[in-house]
C-alpha positions in Angstrom: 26.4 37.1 -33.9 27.4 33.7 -32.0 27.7 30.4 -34.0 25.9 27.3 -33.4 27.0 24.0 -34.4 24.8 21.2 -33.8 26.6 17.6 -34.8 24.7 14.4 -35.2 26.1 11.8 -33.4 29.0 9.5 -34.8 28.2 6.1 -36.2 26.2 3.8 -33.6 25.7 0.4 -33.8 22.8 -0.3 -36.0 21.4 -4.1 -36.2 22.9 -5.1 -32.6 21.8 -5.7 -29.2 22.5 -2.1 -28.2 22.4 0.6 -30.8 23.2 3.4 -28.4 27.3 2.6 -28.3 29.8 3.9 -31.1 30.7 1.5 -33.5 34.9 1.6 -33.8 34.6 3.6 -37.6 32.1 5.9 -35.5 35.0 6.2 -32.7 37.5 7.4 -35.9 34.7 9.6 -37.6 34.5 11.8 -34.3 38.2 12.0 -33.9 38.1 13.2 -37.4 35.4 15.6 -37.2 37.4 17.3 -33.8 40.6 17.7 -36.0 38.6 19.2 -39.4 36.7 21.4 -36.9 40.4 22.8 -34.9 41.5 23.4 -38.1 39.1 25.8 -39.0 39.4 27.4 -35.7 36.6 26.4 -33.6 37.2 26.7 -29.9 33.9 26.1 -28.3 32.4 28.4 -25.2 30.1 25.9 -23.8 29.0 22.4 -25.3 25.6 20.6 -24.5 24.6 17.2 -25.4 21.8 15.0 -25.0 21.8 12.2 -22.0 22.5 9.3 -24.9 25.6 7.2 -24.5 26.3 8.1 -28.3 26.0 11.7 -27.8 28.9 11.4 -24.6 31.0 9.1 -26.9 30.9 11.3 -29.7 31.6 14.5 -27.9 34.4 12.6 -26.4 36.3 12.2 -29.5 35.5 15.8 -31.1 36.8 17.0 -28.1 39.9 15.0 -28.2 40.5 16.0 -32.2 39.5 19.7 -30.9 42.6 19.4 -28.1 40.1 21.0 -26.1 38.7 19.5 -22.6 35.4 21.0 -21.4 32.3 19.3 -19.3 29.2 19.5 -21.1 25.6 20.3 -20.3 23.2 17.6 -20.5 19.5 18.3 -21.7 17.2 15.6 -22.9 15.6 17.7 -25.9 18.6 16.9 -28.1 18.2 12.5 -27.3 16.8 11.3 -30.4 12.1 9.5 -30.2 12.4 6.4 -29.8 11.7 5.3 -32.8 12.0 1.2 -32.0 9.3 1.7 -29.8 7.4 4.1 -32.3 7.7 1.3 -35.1 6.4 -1.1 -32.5 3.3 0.9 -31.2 2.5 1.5 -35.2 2.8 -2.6 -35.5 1.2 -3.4 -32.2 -1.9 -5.1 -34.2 -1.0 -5.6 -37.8 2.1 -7.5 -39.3 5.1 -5.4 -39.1 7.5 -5.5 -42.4 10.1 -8.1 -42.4 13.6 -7.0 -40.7 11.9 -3.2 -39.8 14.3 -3.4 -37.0 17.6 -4.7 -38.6 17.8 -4.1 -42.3 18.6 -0.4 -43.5 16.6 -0.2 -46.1 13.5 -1.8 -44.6 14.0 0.4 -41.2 14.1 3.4 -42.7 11.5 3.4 -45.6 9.2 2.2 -42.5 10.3 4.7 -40.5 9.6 7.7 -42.7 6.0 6.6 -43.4 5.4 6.1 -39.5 7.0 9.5 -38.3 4.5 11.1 -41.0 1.7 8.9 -39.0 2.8 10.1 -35.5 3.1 13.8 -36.9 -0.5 13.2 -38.0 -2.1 11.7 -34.5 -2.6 8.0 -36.0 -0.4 6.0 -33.3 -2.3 5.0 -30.8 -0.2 5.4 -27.4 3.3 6.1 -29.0 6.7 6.2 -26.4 5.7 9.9 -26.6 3.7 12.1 -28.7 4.5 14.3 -31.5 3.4 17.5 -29.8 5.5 16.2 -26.6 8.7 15.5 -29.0 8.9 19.1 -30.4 8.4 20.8 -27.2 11.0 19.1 -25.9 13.2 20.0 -29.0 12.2 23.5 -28.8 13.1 23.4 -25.3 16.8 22.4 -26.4 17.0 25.4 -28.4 16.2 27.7 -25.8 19.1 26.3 -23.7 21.5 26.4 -26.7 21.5 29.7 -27.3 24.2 31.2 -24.7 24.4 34.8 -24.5 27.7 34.9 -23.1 28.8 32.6 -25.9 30.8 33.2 -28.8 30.7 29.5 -30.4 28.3 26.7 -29.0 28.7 23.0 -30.1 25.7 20.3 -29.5 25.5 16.6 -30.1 22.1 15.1 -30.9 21.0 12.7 -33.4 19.0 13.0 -36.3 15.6 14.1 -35.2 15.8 16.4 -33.2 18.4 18.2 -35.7 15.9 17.9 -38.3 13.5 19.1 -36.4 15.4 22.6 -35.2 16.3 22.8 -38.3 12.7 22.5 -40.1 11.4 24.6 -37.0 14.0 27.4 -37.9 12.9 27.6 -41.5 9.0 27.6 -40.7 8.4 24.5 -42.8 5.7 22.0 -42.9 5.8 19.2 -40.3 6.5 16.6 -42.6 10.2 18.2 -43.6 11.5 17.1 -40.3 11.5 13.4 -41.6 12.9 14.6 -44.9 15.5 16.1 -43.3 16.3 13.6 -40.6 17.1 11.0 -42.9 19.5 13.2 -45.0 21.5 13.2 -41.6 25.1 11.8 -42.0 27.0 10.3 -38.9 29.0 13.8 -37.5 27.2 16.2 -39.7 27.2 19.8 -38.6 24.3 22.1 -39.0 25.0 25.7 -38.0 23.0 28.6 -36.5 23.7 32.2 -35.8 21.9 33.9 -33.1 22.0 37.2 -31.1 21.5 38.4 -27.8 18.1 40.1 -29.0 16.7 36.9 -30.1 17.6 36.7 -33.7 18.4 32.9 -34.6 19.2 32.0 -38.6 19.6 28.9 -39.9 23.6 29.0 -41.9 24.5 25.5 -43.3 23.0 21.6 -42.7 25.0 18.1 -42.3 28.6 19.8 -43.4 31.4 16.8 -43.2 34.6 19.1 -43.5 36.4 15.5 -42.1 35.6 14.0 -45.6 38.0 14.0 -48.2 37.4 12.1 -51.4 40.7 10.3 -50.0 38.9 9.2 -47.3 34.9 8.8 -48.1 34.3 5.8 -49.0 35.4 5.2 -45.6 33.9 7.9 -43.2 30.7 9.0 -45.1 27.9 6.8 -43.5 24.8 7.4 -42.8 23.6 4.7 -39.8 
């Protein structure tokens, strides 16, 4: 059986002008993650990302911990909804809740409650639709699995991983959101698969860079 790791995306920049960059302890948490991962003896075959600056920057420093230097694929399945234009189209025509866009707790509270709207066909012309977002996911998955590969290794960002993950397990739509916001910054999800077609779901948002020397620090979650 090949592995599959699939890593969400160090931390971005949350609250500023442009959330898709690394912040610097995002920059450190990638490094990290590369050297936790060499140590346990992952040398990837083939890598694939999505087309997000995050996903490259990220990459970038697992691949520097790793000692490793390969090009990777690009596929826009793994880039995360857009979900400041999904909050938006929900808010179009009623009073959006205070700070939805720049305070943690009000962002994501807001967001869960509108992801289980969009699943649901009650956002009227979202950035994309529901059915549109988990093709494109499943379409990711198809191009992950390589069946030349021993060991694959993806950057993405929380929906999409809670979404392969939810898909894998068969569970009701409303677990992706569950699961997506359970995400930490570098977790790894793993997958086994098979030439044949078999694809199991192994372990979800492992930190082996996280030490209780070194949590307080590296653990984040946004």
């Amino acid at each position: 059986m090949a592995e599959l790791f699939v890593i969400r995306h160090a931390q971005a920049s949350f609250g500023t002008a442009d959330y898709d960059r690394l912040s610097e302890l995002g920059h450190r948490q990638s490094r990290a993650l590369g050297e936790a991962l060499a140590e346990r003896g992952l040398r990837p075959d083939a890598v694939v990302i999505g087309s997000l600056r995050r996903h490259r920057e990220t990459l970038d420093g697992i691949l520097a911990g790793l000692g490793m230097s390969l090009e990777p694929e690009i596929h826009d399945g793994l880039n995360e909804f857009d979900f400041t234009g999904l909050l938006n189209a929900r808010f179009r025509n009623t009073p959006a809740p205070e700070n939805m866009h720049t305070e943690r707790k009000s962002h994501f509270r807001t967001l869960r409650d509108t992801v289980l709207a969009w699943q649901r066909g009650e956002i009227d012309t979202p950035p994309e639709t529901w059915e549109e977002f988990t093709a494109r996911v499943d379409s990711a998955r198809a191009t992950l699995v390589k069946p030349d590969a021993r060991q694959v290794l993806a950057v993405s960002s929380g929906g999409p991983i809670g979404q392969l993950v939810a898909t894998t397990l068969g569970t009701p739509p409303g677990q992706q959101i569950e699961l997506q916001l359970q995400t930490r910054n570098c977790g790894v999800s793993r997958f086994v698969y098979s030439p044949r077609g078999a694809f199991y779901f192994h372990g979800f948002n492992e930190t082996p860079h996280i030490t209780a020397a070194n949590e307080k620090e590296l653990l984040t979650y946004s």
